[in-house]
C-alpha positions, -999 to 999 in steps of 0.1 A, spaced: -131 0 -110 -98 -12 -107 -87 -22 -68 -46 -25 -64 -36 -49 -39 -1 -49 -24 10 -73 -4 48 -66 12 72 -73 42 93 -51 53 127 -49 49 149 -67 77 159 -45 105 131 -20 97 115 -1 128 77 -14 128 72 15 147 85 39 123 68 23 94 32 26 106 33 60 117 48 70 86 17 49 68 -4 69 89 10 103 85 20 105 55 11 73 29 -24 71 38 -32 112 33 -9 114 5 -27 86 -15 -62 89 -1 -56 128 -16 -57 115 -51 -87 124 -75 -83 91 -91 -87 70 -59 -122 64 -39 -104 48 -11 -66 36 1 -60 8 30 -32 -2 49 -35 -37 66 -15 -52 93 -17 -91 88 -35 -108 121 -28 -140 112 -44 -169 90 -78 -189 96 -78 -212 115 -40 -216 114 -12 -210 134 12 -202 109 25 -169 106 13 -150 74 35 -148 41 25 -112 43 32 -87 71 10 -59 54 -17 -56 29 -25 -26 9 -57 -16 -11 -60 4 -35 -94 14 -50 -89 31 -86 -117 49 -102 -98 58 -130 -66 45 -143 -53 66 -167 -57 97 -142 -42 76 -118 -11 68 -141 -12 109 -142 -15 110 -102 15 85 -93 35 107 -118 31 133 -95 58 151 -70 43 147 -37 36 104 -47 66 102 -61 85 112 -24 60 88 -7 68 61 -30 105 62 -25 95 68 12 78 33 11 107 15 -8 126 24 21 104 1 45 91 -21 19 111 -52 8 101 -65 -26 63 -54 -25 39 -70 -49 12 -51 -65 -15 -71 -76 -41 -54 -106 -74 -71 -96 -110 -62 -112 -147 -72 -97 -164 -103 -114 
């Protein structure tokens, strides 16, 4: 199993507000929908242990990928490929990460 993780900002100026209810609404079903995924996260950053500093990241996304190839197929999709220009609207510069288990 492959897990995706995407760590992001959004884009100055953005509506925080407008961003999470659209990652509720319409990312999380959307992605969560797809035969190749087990299971799709969106984070909001609390903050760092046992720091005070302010995260690099404002959001944290994870990806769980059962199958990659079919998930090549999924993201190729119409309905994925509106949510993904949907989430480089909000997103600046996101960073997805391919990670596997040890």
């Amino acid at each position: 199993m492959t897990t995706i993780v995407v760590l992001f900002n959004l884009k100055p100026g953005t509506d925080v507000a407008a961003y999470e209810q659209w990652a509720r609404d319409r990312d999380l079903p959307t992605v969560n929908g797809l035969d190749s995924v087990d299971r799709f996260e969106v984070l909001r950053s609390a903050g760092l242990l046992m720091s005070d500093a302010a995260p690099p990241y404002a959001y944290v996304e994870l990806i769980r990928v059962n199958d990659m190839e079919k998930f090549g197929a999924d993201v190729a999709g119409e309905a994925v490929q509106k949510a993904a220009a949907e989430f480089g609207e909000f997103a600046d510069n996101p960073l997805f990460i391919l990670t596997e288990a040890l």
